[in-house]
C-alpha positions as CSV (number, residue, x, y, z in Angstrom):
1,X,27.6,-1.2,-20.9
2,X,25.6,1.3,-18.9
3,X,22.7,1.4,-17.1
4,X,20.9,4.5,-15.9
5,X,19.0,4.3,-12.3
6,X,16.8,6.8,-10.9
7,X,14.3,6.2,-7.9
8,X,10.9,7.3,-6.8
9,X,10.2,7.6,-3.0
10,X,6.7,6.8,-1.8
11,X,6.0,7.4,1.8
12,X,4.1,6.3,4.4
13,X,2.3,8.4,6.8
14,X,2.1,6.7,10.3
15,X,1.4,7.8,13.7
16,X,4.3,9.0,15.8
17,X,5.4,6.9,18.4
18,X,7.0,8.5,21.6
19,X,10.7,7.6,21.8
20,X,12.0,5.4,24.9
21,X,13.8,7.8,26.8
22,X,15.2,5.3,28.9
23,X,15.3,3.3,32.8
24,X,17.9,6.3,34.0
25,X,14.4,8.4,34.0
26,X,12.7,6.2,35.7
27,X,13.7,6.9,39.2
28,X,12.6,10.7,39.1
29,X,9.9,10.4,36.4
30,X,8.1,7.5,36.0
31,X,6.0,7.7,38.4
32,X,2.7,6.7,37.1
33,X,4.4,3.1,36.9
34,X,2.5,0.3,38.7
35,X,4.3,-2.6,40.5
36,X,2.3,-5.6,42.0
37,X,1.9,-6.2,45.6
38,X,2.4,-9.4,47.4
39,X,0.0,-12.3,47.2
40,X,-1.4,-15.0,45.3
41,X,-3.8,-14.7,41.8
42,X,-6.9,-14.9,43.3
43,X,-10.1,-16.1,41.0
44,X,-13.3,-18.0,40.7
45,X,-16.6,-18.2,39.2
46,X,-19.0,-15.5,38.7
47,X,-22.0,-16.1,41.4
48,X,-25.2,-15.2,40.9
49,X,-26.6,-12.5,43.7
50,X,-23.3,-12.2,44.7
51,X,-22.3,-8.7,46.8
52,X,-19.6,-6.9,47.9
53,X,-16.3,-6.4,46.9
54,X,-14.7,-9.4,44.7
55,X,-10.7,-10.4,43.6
56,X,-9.5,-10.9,40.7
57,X,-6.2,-11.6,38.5
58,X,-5.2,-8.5,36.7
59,X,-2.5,-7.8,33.9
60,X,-0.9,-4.5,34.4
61,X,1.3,-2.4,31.9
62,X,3.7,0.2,33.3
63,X,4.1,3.1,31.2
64,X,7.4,2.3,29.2
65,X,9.4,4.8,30.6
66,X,9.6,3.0,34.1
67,X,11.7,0.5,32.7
68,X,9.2,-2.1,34.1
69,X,8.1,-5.4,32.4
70,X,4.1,-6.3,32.7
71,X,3.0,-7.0,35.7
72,X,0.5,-10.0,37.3
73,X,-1.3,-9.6,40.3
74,X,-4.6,-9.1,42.5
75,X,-7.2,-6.2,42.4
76,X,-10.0,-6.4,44.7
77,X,-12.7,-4.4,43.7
78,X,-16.5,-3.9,44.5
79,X,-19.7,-2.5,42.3
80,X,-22.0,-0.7,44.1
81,X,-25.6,1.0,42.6
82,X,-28.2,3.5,43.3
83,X,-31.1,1.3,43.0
84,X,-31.1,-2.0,42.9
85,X,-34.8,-2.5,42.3
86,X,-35.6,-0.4,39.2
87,X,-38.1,-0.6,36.5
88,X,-37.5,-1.3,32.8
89,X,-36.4,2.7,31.8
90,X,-34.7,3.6,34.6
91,X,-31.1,5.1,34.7
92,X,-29.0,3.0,37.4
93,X,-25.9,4.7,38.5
94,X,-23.4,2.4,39.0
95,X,-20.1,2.8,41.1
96,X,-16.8,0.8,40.4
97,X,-14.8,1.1,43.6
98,X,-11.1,-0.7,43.4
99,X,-10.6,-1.5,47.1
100,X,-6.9,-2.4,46.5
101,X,-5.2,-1.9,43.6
102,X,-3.0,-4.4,41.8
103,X,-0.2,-2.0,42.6
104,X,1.9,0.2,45.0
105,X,4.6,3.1,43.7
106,X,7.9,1.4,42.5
107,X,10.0,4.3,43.2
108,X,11.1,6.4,46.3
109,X,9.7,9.5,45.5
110,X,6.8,10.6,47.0
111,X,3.4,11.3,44.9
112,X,1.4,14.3,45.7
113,X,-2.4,14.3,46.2
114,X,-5.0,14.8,43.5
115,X,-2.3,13.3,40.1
116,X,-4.6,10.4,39.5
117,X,-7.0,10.1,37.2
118,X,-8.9,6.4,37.1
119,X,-11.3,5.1,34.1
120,X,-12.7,1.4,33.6
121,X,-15.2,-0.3,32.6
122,X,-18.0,-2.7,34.0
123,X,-19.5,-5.6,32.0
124,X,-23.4,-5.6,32.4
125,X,-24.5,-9.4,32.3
126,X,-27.8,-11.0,32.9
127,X,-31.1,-10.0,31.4
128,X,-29.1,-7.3,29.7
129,X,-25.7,-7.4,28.6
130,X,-23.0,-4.2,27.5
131,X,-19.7,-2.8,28.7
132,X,-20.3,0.2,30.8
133,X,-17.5,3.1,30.9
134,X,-17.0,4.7,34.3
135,X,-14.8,7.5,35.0
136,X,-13.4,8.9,38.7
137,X,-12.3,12.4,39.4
138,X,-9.0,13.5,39.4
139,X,-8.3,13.0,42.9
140,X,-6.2,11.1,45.5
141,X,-4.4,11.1,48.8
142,X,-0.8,11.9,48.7
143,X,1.1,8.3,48.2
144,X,4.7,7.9,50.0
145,X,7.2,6.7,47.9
146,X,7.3,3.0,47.6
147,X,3.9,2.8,49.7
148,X,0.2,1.0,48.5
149,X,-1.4,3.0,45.8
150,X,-4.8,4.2,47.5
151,X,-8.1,3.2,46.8
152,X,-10.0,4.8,43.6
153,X,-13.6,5.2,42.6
154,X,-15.3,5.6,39.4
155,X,-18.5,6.0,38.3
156,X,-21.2,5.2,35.0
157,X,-24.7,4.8,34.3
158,X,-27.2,2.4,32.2
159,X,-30.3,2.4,31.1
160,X,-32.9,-0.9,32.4
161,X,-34.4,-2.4,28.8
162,X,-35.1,-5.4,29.9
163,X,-36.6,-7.1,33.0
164,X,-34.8,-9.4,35.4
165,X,-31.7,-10.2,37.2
166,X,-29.1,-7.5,35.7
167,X,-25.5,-8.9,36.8
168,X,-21.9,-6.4,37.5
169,X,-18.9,-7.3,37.1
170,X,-15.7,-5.0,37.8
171,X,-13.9,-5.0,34.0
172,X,-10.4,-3.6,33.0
173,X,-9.1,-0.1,34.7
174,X,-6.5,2.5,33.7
175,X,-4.6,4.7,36.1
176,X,-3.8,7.8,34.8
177,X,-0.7,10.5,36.7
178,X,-0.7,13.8,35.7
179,X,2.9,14.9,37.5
180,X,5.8,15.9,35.4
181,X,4.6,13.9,33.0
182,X,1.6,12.5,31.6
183,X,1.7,8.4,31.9
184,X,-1.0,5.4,31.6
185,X,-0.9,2.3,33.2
186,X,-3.9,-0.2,32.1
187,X,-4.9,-3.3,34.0
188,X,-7.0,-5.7,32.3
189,X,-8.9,-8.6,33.9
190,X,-5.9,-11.7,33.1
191,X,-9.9,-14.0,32.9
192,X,-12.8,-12.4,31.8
193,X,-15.1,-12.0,33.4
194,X,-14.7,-11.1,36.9
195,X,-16.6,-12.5,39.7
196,X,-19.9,-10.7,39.9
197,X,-20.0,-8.3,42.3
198,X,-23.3,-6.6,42.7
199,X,-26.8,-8.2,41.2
200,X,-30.1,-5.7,41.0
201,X,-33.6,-7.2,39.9
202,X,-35.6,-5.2,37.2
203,X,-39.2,-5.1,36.6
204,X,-41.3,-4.3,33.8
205,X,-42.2,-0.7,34.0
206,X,-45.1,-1.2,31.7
207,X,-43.9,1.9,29.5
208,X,-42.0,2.2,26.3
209,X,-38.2,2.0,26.8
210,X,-35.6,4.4,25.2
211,X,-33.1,1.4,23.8
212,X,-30.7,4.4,22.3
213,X,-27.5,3.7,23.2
214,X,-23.7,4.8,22.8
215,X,-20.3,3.6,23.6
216,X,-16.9,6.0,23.9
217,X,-13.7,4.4,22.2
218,X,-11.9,5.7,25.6
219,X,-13.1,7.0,29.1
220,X,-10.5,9.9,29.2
221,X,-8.3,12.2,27.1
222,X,-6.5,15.3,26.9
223,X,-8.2,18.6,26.5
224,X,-8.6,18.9,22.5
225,X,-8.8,15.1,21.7
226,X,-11.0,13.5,19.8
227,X,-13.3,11.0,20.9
228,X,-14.8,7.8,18.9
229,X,-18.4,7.4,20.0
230,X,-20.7,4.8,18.4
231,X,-24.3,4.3,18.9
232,X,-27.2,2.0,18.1
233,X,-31.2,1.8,18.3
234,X,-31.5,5.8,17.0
235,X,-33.5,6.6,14.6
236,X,-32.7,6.2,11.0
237,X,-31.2,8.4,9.0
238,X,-31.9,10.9,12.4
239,X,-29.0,13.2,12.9
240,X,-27.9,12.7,15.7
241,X,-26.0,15.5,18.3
242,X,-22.9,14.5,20.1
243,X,-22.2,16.8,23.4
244,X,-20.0,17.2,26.5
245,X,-21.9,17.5,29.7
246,X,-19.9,18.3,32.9
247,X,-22.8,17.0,35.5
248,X,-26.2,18.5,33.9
249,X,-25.3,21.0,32.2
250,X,-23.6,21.1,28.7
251,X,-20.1,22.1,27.9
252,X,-20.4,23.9,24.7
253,X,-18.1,20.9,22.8
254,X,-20.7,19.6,20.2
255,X,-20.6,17.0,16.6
256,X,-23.1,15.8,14.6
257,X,-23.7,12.8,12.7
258,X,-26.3,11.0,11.1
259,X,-27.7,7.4,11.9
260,X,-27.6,4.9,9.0
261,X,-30.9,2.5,8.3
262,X,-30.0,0.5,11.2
263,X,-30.0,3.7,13.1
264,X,-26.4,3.0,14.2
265,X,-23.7,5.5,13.7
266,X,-19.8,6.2,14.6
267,X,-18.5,9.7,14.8
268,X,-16.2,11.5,16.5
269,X,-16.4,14.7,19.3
270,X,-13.5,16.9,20.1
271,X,-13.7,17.6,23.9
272,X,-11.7,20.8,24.9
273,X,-13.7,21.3,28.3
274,X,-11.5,20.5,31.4
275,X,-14.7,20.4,33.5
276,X,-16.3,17.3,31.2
277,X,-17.9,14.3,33.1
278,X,-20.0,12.7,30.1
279,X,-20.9,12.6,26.7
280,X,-24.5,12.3,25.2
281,X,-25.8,11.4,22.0
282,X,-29.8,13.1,21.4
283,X,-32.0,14.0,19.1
284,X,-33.5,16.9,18.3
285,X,-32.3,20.7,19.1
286,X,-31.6,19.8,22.8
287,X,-30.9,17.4,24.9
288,X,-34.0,14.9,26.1
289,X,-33.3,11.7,27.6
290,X,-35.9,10.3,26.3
291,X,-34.5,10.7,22.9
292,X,-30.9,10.5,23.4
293,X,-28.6,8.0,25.5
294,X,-25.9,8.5,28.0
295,X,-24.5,10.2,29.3
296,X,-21.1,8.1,29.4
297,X,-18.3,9.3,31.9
298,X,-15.8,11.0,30.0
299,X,-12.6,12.6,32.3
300,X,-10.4,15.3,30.9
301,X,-6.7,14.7,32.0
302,X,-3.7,16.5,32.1
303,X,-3.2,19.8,33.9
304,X,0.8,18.8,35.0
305,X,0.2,18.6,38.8
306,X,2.3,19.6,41.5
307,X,6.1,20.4,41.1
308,X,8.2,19.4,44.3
309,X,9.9,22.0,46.0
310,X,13.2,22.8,44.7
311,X,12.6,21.1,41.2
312,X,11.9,22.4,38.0
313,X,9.8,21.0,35.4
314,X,12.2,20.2,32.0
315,X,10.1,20.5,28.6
316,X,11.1,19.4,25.4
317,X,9.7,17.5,22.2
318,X,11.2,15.6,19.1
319,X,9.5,15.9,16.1
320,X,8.9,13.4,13.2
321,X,10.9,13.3,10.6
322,X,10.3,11.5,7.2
323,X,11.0,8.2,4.8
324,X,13.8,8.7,2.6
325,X,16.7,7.7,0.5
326,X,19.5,9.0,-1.7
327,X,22.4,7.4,-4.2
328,X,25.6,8.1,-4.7
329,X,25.4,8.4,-8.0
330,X,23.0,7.7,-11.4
331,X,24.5,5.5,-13.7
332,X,26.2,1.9,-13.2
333,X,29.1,0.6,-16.1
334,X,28.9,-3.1,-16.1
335,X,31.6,-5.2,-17.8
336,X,31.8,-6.0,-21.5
337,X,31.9,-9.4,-23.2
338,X,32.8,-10.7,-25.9
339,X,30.7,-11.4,-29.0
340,X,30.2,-15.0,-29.8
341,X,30.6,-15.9,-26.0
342,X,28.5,-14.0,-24.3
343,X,28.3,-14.5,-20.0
344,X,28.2,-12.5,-17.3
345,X,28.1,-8.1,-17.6
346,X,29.0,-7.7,-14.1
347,X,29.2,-4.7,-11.9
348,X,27.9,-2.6,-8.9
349,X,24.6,-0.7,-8.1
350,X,25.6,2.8,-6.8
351,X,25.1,2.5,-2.9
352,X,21.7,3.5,-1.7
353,X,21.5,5.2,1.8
354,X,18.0,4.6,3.5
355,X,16.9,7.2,6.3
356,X,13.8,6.6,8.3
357,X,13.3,9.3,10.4
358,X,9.8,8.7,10.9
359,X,9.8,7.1,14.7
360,X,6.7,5.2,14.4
361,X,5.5,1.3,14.1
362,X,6.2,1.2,10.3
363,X,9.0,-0.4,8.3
364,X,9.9,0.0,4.8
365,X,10.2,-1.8,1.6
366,X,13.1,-0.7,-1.1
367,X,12.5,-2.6,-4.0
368,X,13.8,-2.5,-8.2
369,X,12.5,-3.5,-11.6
370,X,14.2,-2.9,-15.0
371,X,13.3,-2.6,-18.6
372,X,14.7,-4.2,-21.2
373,X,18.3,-3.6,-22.2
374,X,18.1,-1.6,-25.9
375,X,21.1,-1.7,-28.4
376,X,21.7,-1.2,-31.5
377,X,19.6,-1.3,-34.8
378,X,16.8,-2.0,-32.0
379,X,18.4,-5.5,-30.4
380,X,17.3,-6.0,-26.9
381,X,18.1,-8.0,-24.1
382,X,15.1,-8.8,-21.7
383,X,14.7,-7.4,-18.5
384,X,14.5,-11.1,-17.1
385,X,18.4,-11.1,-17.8
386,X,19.8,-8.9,-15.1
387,X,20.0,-10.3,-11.4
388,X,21.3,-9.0,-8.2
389,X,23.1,-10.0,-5.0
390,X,21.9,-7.7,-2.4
391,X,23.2,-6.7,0.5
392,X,22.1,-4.7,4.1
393,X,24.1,-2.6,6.5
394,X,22.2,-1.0,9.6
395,X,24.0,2.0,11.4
396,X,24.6,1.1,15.0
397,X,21.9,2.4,17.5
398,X,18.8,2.5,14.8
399,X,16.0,0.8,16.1
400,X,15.1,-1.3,13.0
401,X,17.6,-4.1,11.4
402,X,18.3,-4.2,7.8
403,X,17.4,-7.0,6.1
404,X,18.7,-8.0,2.5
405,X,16.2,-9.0,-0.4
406,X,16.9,-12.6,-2.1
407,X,19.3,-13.2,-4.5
408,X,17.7,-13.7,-8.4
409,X,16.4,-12.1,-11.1
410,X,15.3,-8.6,-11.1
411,X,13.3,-8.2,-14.2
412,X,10.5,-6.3,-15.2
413,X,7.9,-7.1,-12.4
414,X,10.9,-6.2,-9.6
415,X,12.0,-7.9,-6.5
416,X,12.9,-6.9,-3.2
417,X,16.3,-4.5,-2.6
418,X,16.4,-4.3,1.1
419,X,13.4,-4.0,3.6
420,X,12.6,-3.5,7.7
421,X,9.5,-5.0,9.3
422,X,6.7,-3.4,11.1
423,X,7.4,-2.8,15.1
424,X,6.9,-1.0,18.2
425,X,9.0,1.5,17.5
426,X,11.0,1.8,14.1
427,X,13.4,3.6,12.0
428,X,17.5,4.4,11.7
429,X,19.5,4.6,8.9
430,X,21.1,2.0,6.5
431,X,23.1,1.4,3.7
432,X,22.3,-0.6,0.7
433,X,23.9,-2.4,-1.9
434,X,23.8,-5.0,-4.5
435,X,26.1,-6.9,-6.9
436,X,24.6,-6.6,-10.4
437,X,24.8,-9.4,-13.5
438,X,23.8,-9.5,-17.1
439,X,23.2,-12.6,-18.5
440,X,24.4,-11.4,-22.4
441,X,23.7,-14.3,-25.0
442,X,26.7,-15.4,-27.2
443,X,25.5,-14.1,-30.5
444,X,24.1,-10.7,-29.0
445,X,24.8,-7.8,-31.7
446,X,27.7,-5.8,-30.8
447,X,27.5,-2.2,-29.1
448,X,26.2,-0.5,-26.4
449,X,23.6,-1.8,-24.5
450,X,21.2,0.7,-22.0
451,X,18.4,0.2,-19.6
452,X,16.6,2.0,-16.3
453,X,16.4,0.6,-13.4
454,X,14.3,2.2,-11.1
455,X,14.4,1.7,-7.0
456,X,11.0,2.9,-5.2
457,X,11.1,2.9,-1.3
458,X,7.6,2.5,0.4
C-alpha cells in the first residue's frame, strides 16, 4: 500500500527576541547591570503627612547580558513638590529623587558621566488617586568601577481635581545606560505601596476643573518608537491631538485619535525628537491646557555615549529568520496483508526536519490528519484506522526541546506530530518521526489501497 503525504506550513509572526550573547560579555559590556548593596529590606506602613525621603524593598532585573540573577535590596528615595498647598486645578510638579539606589556597578570598569537615563513612576493616593510617570535627564557623575551608583532625579506633574490630603509615594524606577550598548534595568517596589513620602493639602478652587487625563505605556524610548498613550474624561467622540513637547514648546511629532462615548481613547505617537520631555493630549488646533492633559515626562534614549580611550565600538545584528519544515520524501509504502486476516500495514513516515529560525517567545505545533484509505471498486478504509508512534529529536545547542505527540489514532480530525512550548527565548532545529499502522479488516477487498496525509506546522 501507499500513502501520499504533503504538508502545509502556517507561520507565526512573533516579536524578535534579542539573543543571549552570553556572561563572557559581561565584564566589558554589561554595564548597565545593577547589583544590590549591603543591608537589610527595609519597610513599613505608609504614614499619613509623612516627609522626607523613605526606604523601601525593591526587586531589581539586570539586563540579561550581565549574567546576573534578580536582585533584592533597599532604595531610599524621597518626593518632593512645587506647591504643597494648591487649589483644585492646579498643576503640581512633583520630583522623585532616589537618594540611594538599590544598586552599585558589578564590574570593574569605570562608567562615564551623563549614560544614565532614569524613569519611574509615583502613585498619587489620598483624595485623588493615579500613577504618575516622571522622567530625569540624561545625566550623571562619572561612576568608578565597582563603586555606589549616584543619586538620580526625575520629574512629573498632575493635575488637583479634587480637594484634600493628596498622598506620594515613590513607585517602580528603571535605569537606563546608553554606553556601548543600550541596557534596562527595572526595579519594582517588592510591596506596594511605598511609604508615603511627601503629603500636600488641596482646596477647593471654586472653578470648573479640567479632569482630562492621559497615561504613557512607558516613560522613555528610542528615537522613532512608538508610544501607547491612553486617556480619559475628553470629550466624546472629540479628536483628540497627541504631541511631543520638549519643555513648552512642541516638537513637531504629532497623532491623532478620536475619543469614544466615554470620551476615553488609546492611540499611539511616534516620537523621533531627541530633545522630547513630555507628551500632551489637547483639543482643538493647538495646544490649551485647559482642554488637553499632561504633559507626561517622556525621555528619548540612546545616543551611544562615550567610547573609552583605546577601544572601539563593535556593531553587528542577527536577523530573524522563519518557521519551517521539509521531508525527505512524499510517499510512505506500508506492508501488505493478507486477505481474510487482515492486521497490521506497518511502515514509516518519511522523516520531517523542523527549523525555527524565528528567535522569539513562540513554539510550534506539527500536527497530521488523514483521509480515508480508497481502493478498489470504491472500498475504503476509514481514516480512524491509521495510528502513529511518534518520535522527537532536538539538535544539540537549540534553545527549545522537542517533544513527541501521544501515541493513537491519527484520523480524520488529526493529532499532535511533534510540538515545542512557548518561552523566553525559542527555536533550533529537530527531527521528527513516527512509526505508522493500518489497522486492515480481514475481509477487506483485495488491491491497492491510497490515502493523504497531510502534516501542517503552526
Amino acid at each position: 500500500m501507499r500513502s501520499a503525504v504533503r504538508r502545509s506550513d502556517s507561520r507565526r509572526s512573533r516579536r524578535r527576541h534579542r539573543p543571549d550573547r552570553g556572561r563572557r560579555w559581561a565584564a566589558v559590556l554589561g554595564v548597565g547591570a545593577l547589583v544590590v548593596t549591603g543591608g537589610g529590606l527595609l519597610a513599613g506602613p505608609a504614614q499619613a503627612r509623612a516627609t522626607g525621603a523613605v526606604d523601601f524593598p525593591t526587586h531589581c532585573i539586570p539586563p540579561a547580558i550581565a549574567g546576573l540573577p534578580p536582585i533584592d535590596g533597599t532604595t531610599s528615595a524621597e518626593i518632593t513638590v512645587d506647591n504643597a498647598a494648591p487649589k483644585v486645578g492646579d498643576t503640581v510638579t512633583v520630583t522623585y529623587t532616589v537618594v540611594k539606589p538599590a544598586a552599585s556597578n558589578p564590574v570593574d570598569l569605570a562608567l562615564p558621566a551623563d549614560i544614565m537615563t532614569p524613569t519611574g513612576k509615583v502613585t498619587v493616593g489620598g483624595a485623588q488617586s493615579a500613577a504618575l510617570t516622571v522622567a530625569g535627564p540624561k545625566k550623571n557623575a562619572p561612576v568608578p568601577g565597582k563603586g555606589d551608583f549616584p543619586s538620580f532625579s526625575m520629574t512629573g506633574a498632575f493635575t488637583v481635581t479634587a480637594p484634600g490630603e493628596i498622598t506620594l509615594s515613590p513607585g517602580d524606577y528603571n535605569i537606563h545606560t546608553s554606553y556601548l550598548m543600550e541596557l534596562d534595568t527595572p526595579c519594582t517596589v517588592t510591596d506596594p505601596p511605598a511609604p508615603v513620602s511627601q503629603t500636600i493639602i488641596a482646596t477647593d478652587g471654586g472653578g470648573q476643573v479640567n479632569e482630562r487625563a492621559i497615561q504613557l505605556g512607558t516613560a522613555s524610548g528610542a528615537a522613532g518608537d512608538p508610544v501607547t498613550v491612553t486617556g480619559s474624561k475628553f470629550t466624546p467622540g472629540a479628536s483628540v491631538t497627541l504631541a511631543g513637547r520638549a519643555g513648552d514648546a512642541p516638537t513637531g511629532d504629532t497623532a491623532t485619535v478620536t475619543a469614544d462615548d466615554s470620551g476615553s481613547f488609546t492611540g499611539q505617537i511616534t516620537v523621533n525628537a531627541p530633545a522630547t520631555t513630555g507628551i500632551v493630549a489637547y483639543e482643538g488646533a493647538d495646544w490649551d491646557g485647559a482642554r488637553g492633559a499632561g504633559p507626561q515626562a517622556y525621555t528619548v534614549t540612546g545616543g551611544g555615549g562615550e567610547i573609552p580611550d583605546g577601544s572601539q565600538k563593535l556593531t553587528s545584528s542577527v536577523k530573524p529568520g522563519t518557521l519551517s519544515m521539509a521531508q525527505d520524501g512524499d510517499s510512505v509504502a506500508l506492508s501488505a496483508v493478507d486477505f481474510g486476516q487482515g492486521g497490521a500495514s506497518t511502515g514509516a513516515l518519511r522523516t520531517v526536519t523542523v527549523q525555527d529560525f524565528r528567535g522569539g517567545p513562540a513554539g510550534w505545533s506539527l500536527t497530521g490528519k488523514v483521509t480515508d484509505f480508497t481502493g478498489p471498486g470504491g472500498a475504503t478504509i476509514g481514516a480512524s484506522a491509521l495510528g502513529w508512534s511518534p518520535a522527537c529529536a532536538t539538535k544539540p545547542g537549540s534553545p527549545s526541546t522537542c517533544a513527541a505527540g501521544s501515541e493513537g489514532t491519527v484520523g480524520s480530525a488529526g493529532a499532535t506530530l511533534a510540538s515545542t512550548p512557548d518561552g523566553a527565548f525559542t527555536g533550533g532545529a529537530f527531527t521528527v518521526d513516527a512509526r505508522l499502522s493500518l489497522d486492515v479488516p480481514a475481509y477487506t477487498a483485495p488491491g491497492a489501497y491510497t490515502a493523504v496525509l497531510t502534516l501542517t506546522l503552526t
